[in-house]
N, C-alpha and C positions, 0 to 999 in steps of 0.2 A: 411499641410502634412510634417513633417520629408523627409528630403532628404536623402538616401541611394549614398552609394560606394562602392568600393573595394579596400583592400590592397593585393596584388600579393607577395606573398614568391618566388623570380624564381628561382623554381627547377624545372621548365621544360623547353624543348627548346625555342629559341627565339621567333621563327615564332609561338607555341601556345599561347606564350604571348600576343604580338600583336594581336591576332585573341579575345583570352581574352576579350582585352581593346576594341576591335570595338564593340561586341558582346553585353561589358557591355553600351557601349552609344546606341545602339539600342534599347536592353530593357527597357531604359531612366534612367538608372543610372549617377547621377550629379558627381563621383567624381570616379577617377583613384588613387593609392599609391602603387608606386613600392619601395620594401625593400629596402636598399643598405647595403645586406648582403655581402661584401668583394668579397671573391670569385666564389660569382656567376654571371650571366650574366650582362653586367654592368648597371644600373639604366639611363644613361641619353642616352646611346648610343640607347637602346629602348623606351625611351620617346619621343626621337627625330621623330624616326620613326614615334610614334604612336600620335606625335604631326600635324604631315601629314598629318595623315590614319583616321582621327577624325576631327568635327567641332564644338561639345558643351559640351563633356566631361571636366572635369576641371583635369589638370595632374600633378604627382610631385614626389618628390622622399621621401622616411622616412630617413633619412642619419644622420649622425654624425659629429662631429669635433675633432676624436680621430686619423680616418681615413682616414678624409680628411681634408685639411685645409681649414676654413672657407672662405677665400678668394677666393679658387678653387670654393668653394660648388656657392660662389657668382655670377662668371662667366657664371660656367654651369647652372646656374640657368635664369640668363640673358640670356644668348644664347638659351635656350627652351622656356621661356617666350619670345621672338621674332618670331620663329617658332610656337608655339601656338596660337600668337594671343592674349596673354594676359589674358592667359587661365591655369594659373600653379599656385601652392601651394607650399609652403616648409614647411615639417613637421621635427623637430629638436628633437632627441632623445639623452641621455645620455650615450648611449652605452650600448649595450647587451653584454652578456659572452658567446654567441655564436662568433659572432661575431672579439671581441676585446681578445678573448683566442687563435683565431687560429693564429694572429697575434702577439700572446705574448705583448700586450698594457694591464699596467695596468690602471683599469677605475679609475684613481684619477681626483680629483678636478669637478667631472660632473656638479655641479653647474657652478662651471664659465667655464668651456668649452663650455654649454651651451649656458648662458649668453653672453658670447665676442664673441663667430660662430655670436648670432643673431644681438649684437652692429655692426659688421664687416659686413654682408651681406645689411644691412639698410644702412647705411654708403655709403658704396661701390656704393648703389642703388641709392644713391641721385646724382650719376655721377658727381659727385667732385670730386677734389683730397681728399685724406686722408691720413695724419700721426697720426698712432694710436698706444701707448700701453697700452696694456693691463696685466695681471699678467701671461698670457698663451701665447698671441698671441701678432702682433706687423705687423705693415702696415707702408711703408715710402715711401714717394711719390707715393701711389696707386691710379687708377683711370681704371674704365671701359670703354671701349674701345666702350659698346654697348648704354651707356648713362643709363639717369634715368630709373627706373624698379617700376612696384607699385604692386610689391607678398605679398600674405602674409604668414604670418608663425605660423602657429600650431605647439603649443609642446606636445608631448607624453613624460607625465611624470607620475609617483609613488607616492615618495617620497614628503615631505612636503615644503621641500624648492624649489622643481623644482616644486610644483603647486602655489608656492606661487609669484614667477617668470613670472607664467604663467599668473595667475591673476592681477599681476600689467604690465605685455609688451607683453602679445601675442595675435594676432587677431583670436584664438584659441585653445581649448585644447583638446586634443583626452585620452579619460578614456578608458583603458582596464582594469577595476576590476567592474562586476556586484555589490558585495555589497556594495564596496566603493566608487560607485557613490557619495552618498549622503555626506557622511565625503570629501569627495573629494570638490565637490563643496562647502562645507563651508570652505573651505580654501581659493578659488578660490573669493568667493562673498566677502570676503572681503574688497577687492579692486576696487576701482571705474572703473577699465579697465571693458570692458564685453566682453570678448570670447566666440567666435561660442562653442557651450557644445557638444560634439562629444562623441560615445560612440563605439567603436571597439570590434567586436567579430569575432565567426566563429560558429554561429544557429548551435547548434545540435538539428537537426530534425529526427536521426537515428542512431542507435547503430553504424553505423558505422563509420558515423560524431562524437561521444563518444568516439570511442578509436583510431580515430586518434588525437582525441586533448588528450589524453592521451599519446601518441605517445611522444609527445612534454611537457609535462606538465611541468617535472623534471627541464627544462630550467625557464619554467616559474617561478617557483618557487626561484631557485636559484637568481632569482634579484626581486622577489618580498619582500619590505617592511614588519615588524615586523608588524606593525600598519593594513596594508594589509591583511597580513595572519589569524589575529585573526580573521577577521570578516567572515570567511567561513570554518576555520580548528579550531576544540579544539587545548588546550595546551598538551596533551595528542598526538594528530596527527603532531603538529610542532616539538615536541621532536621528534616523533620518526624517520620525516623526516629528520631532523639535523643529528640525527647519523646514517641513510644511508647515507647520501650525505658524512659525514665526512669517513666512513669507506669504500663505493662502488661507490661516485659520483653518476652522473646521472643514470647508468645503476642499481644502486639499489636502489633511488632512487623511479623509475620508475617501480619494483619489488614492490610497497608498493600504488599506485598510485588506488584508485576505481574512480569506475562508480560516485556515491554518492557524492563524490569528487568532481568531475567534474560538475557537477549538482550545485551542491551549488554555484560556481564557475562561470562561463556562464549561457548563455538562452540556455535551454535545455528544453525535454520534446515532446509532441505532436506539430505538427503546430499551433493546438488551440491554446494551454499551449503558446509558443513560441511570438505568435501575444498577447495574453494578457499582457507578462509580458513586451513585448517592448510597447506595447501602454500605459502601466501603466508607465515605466520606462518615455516614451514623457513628458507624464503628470503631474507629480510629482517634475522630473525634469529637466522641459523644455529644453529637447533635440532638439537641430537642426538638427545634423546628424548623419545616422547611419551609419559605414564601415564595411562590410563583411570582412574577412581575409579569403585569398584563401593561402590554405597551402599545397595542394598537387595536382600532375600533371596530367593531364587527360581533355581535349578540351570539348570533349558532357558531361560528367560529371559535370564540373565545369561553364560548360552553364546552364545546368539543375537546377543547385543550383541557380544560379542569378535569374533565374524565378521563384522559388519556393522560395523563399528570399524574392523577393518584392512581390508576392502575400501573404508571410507571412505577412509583415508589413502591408502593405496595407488590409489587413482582407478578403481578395476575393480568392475565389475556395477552402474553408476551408471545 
């Protein structure tokens, strides 16, 4: 059986978050991922908590090295994995333009930003001293205070050199592109590394799970790859998104954005529809796990979903 999670956007108060994460280890959900979207609520200061408030959830944060310095990310990372129990994850993204715009950070070099975050957190883990540089980053007499850590780290990448990365040093890689699973993991199996095959969505089981990932879409798109884009948008539909985003940004954008879209895009459809195409997706290409993305606020809502989620996958009460 595929293991199920969740990845938490926190746009809602703290205390629903926490309530969130217990709610998802009750209904036997394996894995916790909280965003570290900047300026929202802070990612470790509520894992900590919900490091507590939990006993077999696995917890961890989606974070950057634009934002934070890798050596910070290593700490806090150390310091939740002590309070968990040994029970945490680091998932390593290249930065979003949500994100890294409200900051005014340009995303350069994401590859080796990448790359030296994950050299430096391993490093760091082995509770030795470290002098290190690298082309971005740089370590001189560092050393962790909490001693050796054994996390691992999945990266959420796109692009072809951050899956190729992924394939040869990560104990992980989390795919957010339905049709480019499969191009994805040929890039990935290349390399004798074998990373947990993870696959990130947000099930739209209802029009209105539909236009809120519409909602969001315009972002999406804006960092999504050329290579990406073809495999669910004509060249006809990428032109025409380019010269909204060039003329009106996201909000127009997002004026141009279908259902149909959307669909191609993610698991969408009926619950049936939904359960077949993830147990086809298992099979095909043997996924280990799957992550929910929780993208908007609402406690009995967002419970609801998590049970109708894994009875989705799991093929029961269809």
């Amino acid at each position: 059986m595929v293991q199920i999670g969740i990845n938490i956007i926190p746009v809602m108060p703290v205390e629903e978050i926490l309530q969130l994460i217990k709610a998802a280890e009750e209904i036997g959900y394996d894995y916790c991922l909280l965003a570290d979207e900047g300026l929202t609520a802070d990612v470790y200061a509520i894992l900590a908590i919900a490091a507590r408030e939990t006993k077999h959830i696995r917890i961890g944060p989606v974070t950057n090295g634009y934002t934070r310095h890798p050596a910070v990310t290593a700490a806090a990372m150390a310091t939740l994995n002590e309070l968990a129990k040994d029970r945490t994850v680091l998932v390593m993204v290249a930065g979003g333009s949500v994100v890294l715009d409200t900051f005014g950070i340009k995303r350069e070099v994401p590859l080796t930003v990448v790359r030296e975050s994950m050299d430096i957190c391993r490093r760091l883990w082995s509770g030795e001293k470290v002098d290190w540089q690298g082309s971005r980053f740089t370590l001189a007499n560092a050393q962790l205070e909490m001693g050796r850590q054994d996390i691992p780290i999945w990266i959420a990448g796109r692009g072809e050199k951050i899956l190729e990365l992924a394939g040869k040093e990560a104990d992980g890689v989390l795919l957010m592109v339905k049709p480019d699973i499969g191009p994805a993991l040929e890039i990935i199996d290349r390399y004798e590394n074998k990373p947990l095959r993870i696959y990130m969505d947000r099930i739209a089981y209802t029009e209105s799970m539909i236009n809120d990932a519409t909602r969001i879409f315009p972002y999406v798109l804006k960092d999504t790859p050329e290579r990406q884009l073809r495999g669910f948008l004509s060249e006809a539909e990428i032109l025409q998104i380019r010269n909204a985003e060039s003329e009106g940004g996201a909000e127009a954008v997002g004026k141009i954005i279908t259902s149909e879209m959307i669909k191609r895009y993610k698991v969408a459809g009926t619950p049936q529809e939904c359960h077949q195409m993830i147990d086809e997706m298992v099979k095909t290409q043997r996924l280990d796990a799957f992550i929910l993305n929780i993208t908007t606020a609402g406690l009995d809502k967002n419970i609801q979903m998590l049970k109708d989620v894994k009875s989705i996958i799991e093929g029961s009460a269809l």
